[in-house]
C-alpha positions as CSV (number, residue, x, y, z in Angstrom):
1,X,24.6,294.2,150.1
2,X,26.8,297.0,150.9
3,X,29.9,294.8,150.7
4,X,29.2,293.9,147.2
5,X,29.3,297.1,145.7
6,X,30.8,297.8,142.3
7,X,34.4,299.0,142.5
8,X,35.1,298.8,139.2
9,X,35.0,302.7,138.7
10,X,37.5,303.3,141.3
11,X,39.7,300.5,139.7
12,X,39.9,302.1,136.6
13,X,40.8,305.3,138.8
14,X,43.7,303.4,139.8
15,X,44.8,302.1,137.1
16,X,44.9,305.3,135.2
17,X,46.6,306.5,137.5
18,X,49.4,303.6,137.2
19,X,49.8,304.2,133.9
20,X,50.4,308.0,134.4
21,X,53.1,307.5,136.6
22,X,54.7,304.5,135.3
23,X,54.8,306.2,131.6
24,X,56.1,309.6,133.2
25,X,58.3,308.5,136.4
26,X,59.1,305.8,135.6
27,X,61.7,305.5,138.7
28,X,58.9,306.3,141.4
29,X,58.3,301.9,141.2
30,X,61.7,300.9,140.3
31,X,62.2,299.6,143.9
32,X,59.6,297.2,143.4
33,X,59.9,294.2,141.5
34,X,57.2,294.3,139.4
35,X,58.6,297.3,137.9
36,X,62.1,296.6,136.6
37,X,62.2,296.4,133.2
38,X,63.9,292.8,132.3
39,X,66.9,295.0,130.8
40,X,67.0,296.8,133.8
41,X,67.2,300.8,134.3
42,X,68.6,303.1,130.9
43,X,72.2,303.9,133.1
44,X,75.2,306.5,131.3
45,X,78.6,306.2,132.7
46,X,80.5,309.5,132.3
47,X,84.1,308.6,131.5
48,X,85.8,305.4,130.8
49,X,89.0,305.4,133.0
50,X,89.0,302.6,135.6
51,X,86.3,303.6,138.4
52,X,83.8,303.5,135.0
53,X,84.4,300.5,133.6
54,X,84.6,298.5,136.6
55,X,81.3,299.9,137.5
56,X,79.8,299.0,134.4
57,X,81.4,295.5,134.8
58,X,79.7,294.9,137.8
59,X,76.2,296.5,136.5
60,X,76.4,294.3,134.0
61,X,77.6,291.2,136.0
62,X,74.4,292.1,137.9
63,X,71.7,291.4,135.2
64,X,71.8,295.3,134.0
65,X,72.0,295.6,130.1
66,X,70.9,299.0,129.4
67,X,74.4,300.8,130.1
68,X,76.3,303.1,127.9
69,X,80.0,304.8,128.6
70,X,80.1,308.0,127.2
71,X,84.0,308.9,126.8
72,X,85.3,312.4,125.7
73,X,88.4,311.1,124.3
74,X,89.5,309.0,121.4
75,X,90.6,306.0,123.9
76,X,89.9,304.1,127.0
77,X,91.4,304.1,130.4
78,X,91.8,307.5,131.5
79,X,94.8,308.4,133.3
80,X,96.1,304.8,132.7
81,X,97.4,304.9,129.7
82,X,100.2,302.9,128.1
83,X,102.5,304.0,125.0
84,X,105.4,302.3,123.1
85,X,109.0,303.7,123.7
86,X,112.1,302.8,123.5
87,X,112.5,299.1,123.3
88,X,108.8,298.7,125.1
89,X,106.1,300.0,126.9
90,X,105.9,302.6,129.3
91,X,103.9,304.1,131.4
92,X,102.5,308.1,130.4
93,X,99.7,307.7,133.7
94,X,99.5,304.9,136.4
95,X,102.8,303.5,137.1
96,X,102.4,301.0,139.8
97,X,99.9,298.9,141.7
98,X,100.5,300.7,145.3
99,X,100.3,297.9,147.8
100,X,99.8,294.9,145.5
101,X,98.5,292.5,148.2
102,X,95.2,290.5,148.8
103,X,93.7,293.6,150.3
104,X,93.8,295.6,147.1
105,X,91.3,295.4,144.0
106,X,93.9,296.1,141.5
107,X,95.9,293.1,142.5
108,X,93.6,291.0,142.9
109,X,91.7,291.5,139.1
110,X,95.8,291.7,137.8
111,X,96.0,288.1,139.7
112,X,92.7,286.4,138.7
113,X,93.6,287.3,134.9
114,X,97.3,286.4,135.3
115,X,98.6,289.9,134.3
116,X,101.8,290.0,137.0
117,X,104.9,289.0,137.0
118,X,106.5,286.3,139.7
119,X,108.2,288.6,141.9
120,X,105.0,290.3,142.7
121,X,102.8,287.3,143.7
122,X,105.4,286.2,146.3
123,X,104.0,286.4,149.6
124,X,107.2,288.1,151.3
125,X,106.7,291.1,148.6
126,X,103.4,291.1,149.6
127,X,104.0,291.6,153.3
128,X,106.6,294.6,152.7
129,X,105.0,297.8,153.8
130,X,106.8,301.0,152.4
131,X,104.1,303.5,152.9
132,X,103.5,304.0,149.0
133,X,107.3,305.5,149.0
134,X,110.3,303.6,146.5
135,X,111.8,300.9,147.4
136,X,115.5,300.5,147.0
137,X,118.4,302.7,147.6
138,X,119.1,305.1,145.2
139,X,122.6,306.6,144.1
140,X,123.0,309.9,144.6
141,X,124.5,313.0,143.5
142,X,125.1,316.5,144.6
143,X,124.5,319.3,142.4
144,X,128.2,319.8,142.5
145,X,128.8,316.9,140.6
146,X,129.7,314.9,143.8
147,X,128.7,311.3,144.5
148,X,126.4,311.4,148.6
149,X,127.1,308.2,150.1
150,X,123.9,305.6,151.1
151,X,124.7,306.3,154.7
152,X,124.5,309.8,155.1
153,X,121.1,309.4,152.7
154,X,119.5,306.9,155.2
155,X,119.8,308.5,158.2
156,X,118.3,311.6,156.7
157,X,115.9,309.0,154.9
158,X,114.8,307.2,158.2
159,X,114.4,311.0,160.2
160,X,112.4,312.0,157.3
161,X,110.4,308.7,157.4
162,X,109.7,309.1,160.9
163,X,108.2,312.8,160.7
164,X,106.4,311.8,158.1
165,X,104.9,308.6,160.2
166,X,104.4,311.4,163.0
167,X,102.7,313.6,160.6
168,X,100.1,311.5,160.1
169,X,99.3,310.2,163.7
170,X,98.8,314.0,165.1
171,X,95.4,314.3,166.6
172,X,92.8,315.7,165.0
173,X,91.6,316.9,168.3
174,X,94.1,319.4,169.2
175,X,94.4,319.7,165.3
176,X,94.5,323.6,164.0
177,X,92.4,323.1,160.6
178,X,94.8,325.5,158.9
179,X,97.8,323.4,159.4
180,X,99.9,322.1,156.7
181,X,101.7,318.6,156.5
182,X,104.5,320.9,155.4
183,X,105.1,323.1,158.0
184,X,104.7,320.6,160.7
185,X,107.8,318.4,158.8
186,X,110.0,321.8,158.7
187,X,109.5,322.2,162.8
188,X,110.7,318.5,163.3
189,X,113.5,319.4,160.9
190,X,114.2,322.6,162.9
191,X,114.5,320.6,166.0
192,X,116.7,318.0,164.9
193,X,119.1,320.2,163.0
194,X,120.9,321.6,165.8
195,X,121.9,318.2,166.7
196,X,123.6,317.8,163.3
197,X,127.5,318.3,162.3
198,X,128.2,322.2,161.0
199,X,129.6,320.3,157.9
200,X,126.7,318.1,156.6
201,X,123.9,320.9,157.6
202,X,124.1,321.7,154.0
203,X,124.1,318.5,152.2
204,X,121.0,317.2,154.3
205,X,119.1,320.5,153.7
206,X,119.8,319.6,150.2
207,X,118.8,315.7,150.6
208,X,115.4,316.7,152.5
209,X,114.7,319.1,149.7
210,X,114.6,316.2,147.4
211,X,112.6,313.9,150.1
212,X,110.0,316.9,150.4
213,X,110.2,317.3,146.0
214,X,109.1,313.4,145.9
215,X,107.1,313.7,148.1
216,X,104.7,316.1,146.2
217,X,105.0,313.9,143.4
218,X,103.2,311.1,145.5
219,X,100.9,313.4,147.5
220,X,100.1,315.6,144.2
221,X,100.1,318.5,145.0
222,X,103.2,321.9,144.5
223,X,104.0,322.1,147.8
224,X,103.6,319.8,150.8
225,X,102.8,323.3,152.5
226,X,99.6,323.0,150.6
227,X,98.4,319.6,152.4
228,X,96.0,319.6,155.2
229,X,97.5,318.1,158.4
230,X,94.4,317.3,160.4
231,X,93.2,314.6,157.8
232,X,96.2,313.2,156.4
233,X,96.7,309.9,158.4
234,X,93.3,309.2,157.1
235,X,95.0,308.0,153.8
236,X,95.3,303.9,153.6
237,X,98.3,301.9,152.4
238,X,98.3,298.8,151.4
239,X,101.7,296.3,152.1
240,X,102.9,295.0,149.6
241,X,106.3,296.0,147.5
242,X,104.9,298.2,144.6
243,X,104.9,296.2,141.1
244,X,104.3,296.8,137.0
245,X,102.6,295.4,134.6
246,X,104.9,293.3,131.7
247,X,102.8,294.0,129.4
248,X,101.2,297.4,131.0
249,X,98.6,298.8,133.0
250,X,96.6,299.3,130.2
251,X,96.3,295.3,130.0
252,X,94.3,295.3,132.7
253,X,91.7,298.0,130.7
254,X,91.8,295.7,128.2
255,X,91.0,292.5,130.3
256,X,87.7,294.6,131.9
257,X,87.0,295.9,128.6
258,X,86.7,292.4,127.5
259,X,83.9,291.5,130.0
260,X,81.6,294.1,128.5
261,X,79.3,294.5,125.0
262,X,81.2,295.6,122.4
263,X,79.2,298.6,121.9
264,X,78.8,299.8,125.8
265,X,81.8,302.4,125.4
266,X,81.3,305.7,122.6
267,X,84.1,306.8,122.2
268,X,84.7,310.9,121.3
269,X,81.3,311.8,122.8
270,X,82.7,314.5,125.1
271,X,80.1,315.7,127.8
272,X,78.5,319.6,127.3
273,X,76.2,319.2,130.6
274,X,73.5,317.3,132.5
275,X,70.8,317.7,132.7
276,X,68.7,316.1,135.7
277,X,65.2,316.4,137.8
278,X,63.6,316.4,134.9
279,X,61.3,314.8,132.3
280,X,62.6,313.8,128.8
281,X,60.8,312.0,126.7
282,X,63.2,308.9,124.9
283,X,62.8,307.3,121.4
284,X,60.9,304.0,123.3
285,X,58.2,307.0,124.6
286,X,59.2,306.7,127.9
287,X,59.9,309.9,130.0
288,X,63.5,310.2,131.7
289,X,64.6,312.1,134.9
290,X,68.0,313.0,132.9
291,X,69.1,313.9,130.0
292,X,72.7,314.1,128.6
293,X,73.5,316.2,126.0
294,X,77.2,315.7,124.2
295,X,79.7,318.8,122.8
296,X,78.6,317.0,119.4
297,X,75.0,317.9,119.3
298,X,74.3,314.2,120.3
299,X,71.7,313.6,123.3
300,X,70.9,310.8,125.4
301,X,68.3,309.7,128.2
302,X,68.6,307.8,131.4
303,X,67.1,306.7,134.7
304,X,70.8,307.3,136.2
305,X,74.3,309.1,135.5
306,X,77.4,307.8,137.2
307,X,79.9,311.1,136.9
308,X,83.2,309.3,136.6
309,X,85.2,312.8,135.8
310,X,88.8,314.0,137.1
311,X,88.6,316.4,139.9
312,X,90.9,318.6,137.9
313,X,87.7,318.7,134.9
314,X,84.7,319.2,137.6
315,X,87.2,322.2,139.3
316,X,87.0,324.0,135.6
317,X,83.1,323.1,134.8
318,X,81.8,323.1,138.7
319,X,79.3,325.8,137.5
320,X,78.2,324.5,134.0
321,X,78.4,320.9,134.1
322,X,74.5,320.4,135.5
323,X,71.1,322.0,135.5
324,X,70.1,322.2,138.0
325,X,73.6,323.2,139.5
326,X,75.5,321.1,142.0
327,X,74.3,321.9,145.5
328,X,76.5,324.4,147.3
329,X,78.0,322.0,149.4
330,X,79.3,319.9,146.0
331,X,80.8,323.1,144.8
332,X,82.7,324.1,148.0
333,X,83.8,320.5,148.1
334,X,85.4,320.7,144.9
335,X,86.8,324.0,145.4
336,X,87.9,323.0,148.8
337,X,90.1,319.9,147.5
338,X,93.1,320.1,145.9
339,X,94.5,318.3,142.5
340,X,97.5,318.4,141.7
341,X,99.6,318.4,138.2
342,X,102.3,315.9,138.1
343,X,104.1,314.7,134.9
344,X,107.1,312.5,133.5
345,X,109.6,312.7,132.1
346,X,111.1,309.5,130.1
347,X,114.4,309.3,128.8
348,X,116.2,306.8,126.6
349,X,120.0,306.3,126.4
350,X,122.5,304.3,124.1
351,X,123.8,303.1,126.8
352,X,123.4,302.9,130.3
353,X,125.8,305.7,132.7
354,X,124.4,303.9,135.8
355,X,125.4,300.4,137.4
356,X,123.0,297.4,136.6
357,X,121.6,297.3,139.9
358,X,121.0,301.1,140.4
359,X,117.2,301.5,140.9
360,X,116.9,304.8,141.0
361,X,118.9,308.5,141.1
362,X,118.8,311.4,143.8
363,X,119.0,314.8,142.8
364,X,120.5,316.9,145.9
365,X,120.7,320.7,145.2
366,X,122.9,322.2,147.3
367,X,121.9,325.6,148.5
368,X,118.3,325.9,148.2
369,X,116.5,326.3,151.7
370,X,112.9,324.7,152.1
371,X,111.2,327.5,151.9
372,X,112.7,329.4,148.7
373,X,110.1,331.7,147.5
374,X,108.6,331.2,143.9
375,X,112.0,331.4,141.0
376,X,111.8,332.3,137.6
377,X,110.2,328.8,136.3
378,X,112.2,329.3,133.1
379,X,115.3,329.0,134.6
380,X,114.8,327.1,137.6
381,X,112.2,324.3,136.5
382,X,114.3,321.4,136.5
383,X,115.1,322.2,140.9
384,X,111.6,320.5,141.4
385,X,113.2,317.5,140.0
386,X,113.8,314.7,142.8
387,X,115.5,312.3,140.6
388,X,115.0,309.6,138.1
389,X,113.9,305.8,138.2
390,X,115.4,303.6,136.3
391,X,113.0,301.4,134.2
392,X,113.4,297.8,134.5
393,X,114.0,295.2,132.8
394,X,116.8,296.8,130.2
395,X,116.4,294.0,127.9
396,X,112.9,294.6,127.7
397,X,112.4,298.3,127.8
398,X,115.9,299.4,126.5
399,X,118.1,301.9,129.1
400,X,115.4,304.4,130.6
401,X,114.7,306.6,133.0
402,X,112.3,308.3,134.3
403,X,111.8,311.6,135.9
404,X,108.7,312.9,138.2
405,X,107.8,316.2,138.5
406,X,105.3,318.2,140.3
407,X,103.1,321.5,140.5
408,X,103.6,324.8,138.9
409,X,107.1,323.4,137.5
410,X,105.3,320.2,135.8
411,X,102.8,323.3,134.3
412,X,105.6,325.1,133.1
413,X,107.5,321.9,131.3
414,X,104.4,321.1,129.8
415,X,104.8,324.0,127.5
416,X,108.2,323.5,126.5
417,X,109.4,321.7,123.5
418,X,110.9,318.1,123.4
419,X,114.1,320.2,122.0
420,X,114.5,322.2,125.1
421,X,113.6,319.5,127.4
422,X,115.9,317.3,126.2
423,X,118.7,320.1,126.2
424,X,117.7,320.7,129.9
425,X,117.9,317.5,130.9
426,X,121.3,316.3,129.7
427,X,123.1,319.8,131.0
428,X,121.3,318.6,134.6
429,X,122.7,315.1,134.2
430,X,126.3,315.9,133.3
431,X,126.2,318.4,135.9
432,X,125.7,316.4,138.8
433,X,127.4,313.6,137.4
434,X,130.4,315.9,137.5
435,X,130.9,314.1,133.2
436,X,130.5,316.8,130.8
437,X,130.9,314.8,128.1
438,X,127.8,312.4,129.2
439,X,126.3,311.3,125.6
440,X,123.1,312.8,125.6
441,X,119.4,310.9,125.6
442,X,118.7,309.6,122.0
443,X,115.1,310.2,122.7
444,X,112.4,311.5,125.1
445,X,108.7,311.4,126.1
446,X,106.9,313.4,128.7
447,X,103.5,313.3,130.0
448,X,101.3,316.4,130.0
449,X,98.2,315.8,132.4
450,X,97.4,319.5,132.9
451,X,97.2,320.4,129.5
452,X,94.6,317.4,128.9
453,X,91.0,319.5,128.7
454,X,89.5,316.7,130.0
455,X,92.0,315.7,133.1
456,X,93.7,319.0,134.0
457,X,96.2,317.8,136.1
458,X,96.8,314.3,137.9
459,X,95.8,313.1,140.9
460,X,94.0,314.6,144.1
461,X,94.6,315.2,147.8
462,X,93.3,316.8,150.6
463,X,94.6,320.2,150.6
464,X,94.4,323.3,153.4
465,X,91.1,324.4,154.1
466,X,89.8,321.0,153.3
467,X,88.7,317.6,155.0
468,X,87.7,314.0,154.3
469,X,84.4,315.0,155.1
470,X,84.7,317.0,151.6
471,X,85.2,313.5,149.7
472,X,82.3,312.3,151.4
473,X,80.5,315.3,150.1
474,X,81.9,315.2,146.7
475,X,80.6,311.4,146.3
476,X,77.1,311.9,147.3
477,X,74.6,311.1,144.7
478,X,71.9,313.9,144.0
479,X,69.4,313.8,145.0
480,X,70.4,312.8,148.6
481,X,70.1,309.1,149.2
482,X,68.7,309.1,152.4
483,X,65.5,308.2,151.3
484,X,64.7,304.9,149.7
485,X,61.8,305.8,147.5
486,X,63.6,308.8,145.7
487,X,65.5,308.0,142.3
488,X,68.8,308.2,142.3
489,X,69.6,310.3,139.4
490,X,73.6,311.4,139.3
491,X,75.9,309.2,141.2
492,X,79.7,310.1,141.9
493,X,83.1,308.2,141.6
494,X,86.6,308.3,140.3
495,X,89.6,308.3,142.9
496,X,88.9,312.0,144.4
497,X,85.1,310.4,146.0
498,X,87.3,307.9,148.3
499,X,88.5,309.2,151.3
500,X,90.6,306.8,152.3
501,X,92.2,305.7,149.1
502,X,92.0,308.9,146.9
503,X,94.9,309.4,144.4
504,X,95.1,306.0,143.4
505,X,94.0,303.3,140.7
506,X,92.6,301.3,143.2
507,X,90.6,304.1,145.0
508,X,89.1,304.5,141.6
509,X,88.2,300.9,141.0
510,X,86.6,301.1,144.5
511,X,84.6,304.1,143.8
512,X,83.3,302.6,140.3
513,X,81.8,299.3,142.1
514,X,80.9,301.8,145.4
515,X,78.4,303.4,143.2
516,X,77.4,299.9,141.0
517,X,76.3,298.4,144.2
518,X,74.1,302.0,145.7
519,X,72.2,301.0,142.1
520,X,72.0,297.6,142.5
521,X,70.6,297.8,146.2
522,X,67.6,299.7,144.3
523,X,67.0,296.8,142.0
524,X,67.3,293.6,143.9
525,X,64.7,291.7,142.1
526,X,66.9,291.9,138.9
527,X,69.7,291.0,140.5
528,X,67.8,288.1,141.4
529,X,66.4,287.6,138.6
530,X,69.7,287.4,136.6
531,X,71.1,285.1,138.9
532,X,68.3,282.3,138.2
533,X,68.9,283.3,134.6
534,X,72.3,281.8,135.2
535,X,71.4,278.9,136.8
């Protein structure tokens, strides 16, 4: 008889209970089956460059409808961005697929919607391997209007290469963790240059000067004396020789873009702070861990965040952006890594001063050491300037080049006018051309990445003081995933969370479906569910 009691009090105990928890944490179930709503969890995407819209592509690819991208600005993409000039389109962000081979992301979405042109999807130019340095020799010229033969640049070029190469294979064992990728290249330089003729000491001074110069403008960062040795052969190259898009990078926004809702992305809702570990209550009368609220007024609810953010942003909101704050260990990551400010410069001509098959121009000042102390930026701005590449096709894009620059001298230009920029640039020109009467540019466009309040510089790299183990630490979700029955509630990405592929587009793109895929391992029964939908 005692087996056939009535339970029924105790079941309405539990059920109550259900209820409770289902209506107010809603998340605490959302591992289970049962419990996924059929739209799936209420996800915001922070930012709608390239590592957030391929994350909400894949979200959404994955049965989850309940996704909105918050973006700050007026448009989409980020730091890809594309822009009429001349007689076509150029790029102001992302210039190239690095590595466009079957090993990278970016290629292969660019492939699968047709978006490259021939020479790029030829296997041969997919097997080169340049380290993510130019291809092509360039013509160069001597800041006293003297014309450097290939030859003496390549053996410089191929010494330079090789410390570089030997740069990133040091040991991280015998590693001293304040060493800088730039002071390990100037003691290979000051062993080789003994070895050198008393007559070209000064002209290769001058051509490592530029090397060094470019450099920074790949790396990101003022000064390659600022980059960590210890972790710098963790950085991965893809082969492949490094390729455009005809019709620009933004194309391949647009093709993504395409894939999703027409109203997933707001545009202009700019980010005031998050707010997460809490409970707020939604229009449906659910109860939310996080709320978002917008520099607008405008607020929003979610089961999850994905922070999609420049590095340059978080460094300037590291202490305001969430409540509660980022752990300790988040902040000291993001203090720890470096992001650097790098810009272009894009100038149209009449006509063409360079030969039809020139790809690109060195800049060698003569008489600058490596280790010049900080100049008056005002007059000495334009020495960070490695050279110019020239855009191609002509017939397409009209007779353009384009100039890189980096650090505290890309800061400075930023604040100049187009006027002054444009004066600068043709006096530089004629003056290592050794023509005075060069016709100046008929028009110019720069980039300004640092002055953007919601990028603040470029790219990212691993500077002194920091590790890898920092980009792990930056792209940990809060709270801590390690275990399975706690929400995730902010997730990270963008290019600065990869640690092997930081500072590029395909980094980003990597991060964005990194962090699709730690949500969709929480719901596998809609993922399931959406894929017998389909059948």
């Amino acid at each position: 008889m005692q087996m056939h009691r009535d339970h029924s009090g105790a079941r309405l105990l539990i059920l109550m209970f259900s209820i409770f928890l289902i209506s107010h944490y809603p998340f605490v179930l959302s591992a289970h089956p049962e419990s996924v709503d059929p739209g799936g969890p209420v996800i915001l995407i922070i930012g709608s460059g390239i590592s957030g819209l391929t994350a909400t592509e894949k979200l959404h690819k994955h049965g989850f409808q309940n996704i909105k991208i918050l973006e700050a600005t007026g448009r989409t993409g980020g730091r890809i961005r594309t822009q009429k000039f001349a007689k076509g389109l150029v790029e102001i962000g992302a210039q190239w697929i690095h590595g466009p081979s079957q090993e990278n992301p970016v290629f292969q979405i660019a492939s699968q919607f047709g978006l490259l042109g021939p020479d790029a999807m030829r296997e041969e130019n997919q097997k080169i391997d340049l380290g993510g340095h130019p291809s092509g020799i360039p013509v160069i010229y001597s800041s006293s209007g003297k014309q450097i033969s290939p030859e003496v640049f390549l053996s410089i070029s191929d010494s330079y290469s090789s410390w570089l190469e030997k740069a990133r294979n040091v040991s991280k064992i015998d590693c001293d963790p304040d060493a800088s990728v730039g002071g390990f290249l100037r003691q290979e330089i000051a062993r080789s240059s003994p070895d050198w003729d008393k007559a070209s000491v000064g002209i290769n001074m001058a051509l490592l000067k530029g090397l060094l110069d470019m450099e920074c403008c790949i790396v990101g960062t003022h000064s390659m004396d600022h980059v960590a040795l210890c972790p710098f052969g963790e950085y991965i190259t893809f082969p492949g020789l490094d390729c455009t898009f005809p019709k620009g990078f933004e194309s391949l926004v647009d093709h993504i873009k395409a894939e999703l809702p027409n109203d997933t992305v707001l545009l202009n809702h700019a980010v005031k702070s998050i707010h997460w570990n809490g409970s707020f209550q939604g229009s449906d009368f659910r109860v939310y861990p996080v709320q978002v609220q917008c520099e607008d007024g405008n607020t929003f609810v979610a089961d999850h965040v994905i922070v999609t953010v420049p590095l340059g942003f978080l460094k300037k909101r590291v202490m305001d952006i969430l409540s509660p704050p980022l752990p300790p260990s988040k902040i000291q990551a993001i203090k720890n890594l470096g992001f650097g400010a790098i810009n272009k410069i894009l100038l149209e001509f009449e006509k063409p001063f360079w030969d039809p098959n020139c790809t690109g121009i060195q800049l060698a000042w003569e008489g600058d050491s490596l280790t010049d102390p900080e100049k008056d930026l005002k007059q000495n701005w334009m020495k960070k300037l490695p050279g110019f590449v020239v855009l191609k096709p002509p017939d397409q894009s009209g007779h353009v080049l384009c100039a890189f620059i980096a650090g505290e001298e890309s800061k400075f230009m930023e604040t100049l006018t187009d006027e002054e920029i444009l004066t600068t640039m043709t006096s530089l020109l004629r003056q290592f051309t050794g023509n005075p009467d060069l016709p100046p540019p008929i028009s110019i466009l720069r980039s300004q990445w640092y002055s953007q309040p919601y990028t603040g510089g470029s790219y990212s790299h691993v500077a002194v003081g920091s590790t890898g183990k920092d980009i792990d630490i930056l792209a940990e979700p809060l709270p801590t995933d390690k275990d399975a029955l706690k929400p995730l509630q902010v997730l990270f990405a963008g290019e600065a969370t990869e640690r092997n592929f930081y500072s590029t587009t395909h980094g980003a793109l990597m991060s964005g479906r990194r962090e699709a895929q730690r949500l969709i391992s929480r719901y596998p029964v809609l993922g399931a569910a959406h894929s017998k939908a389909k059948l």
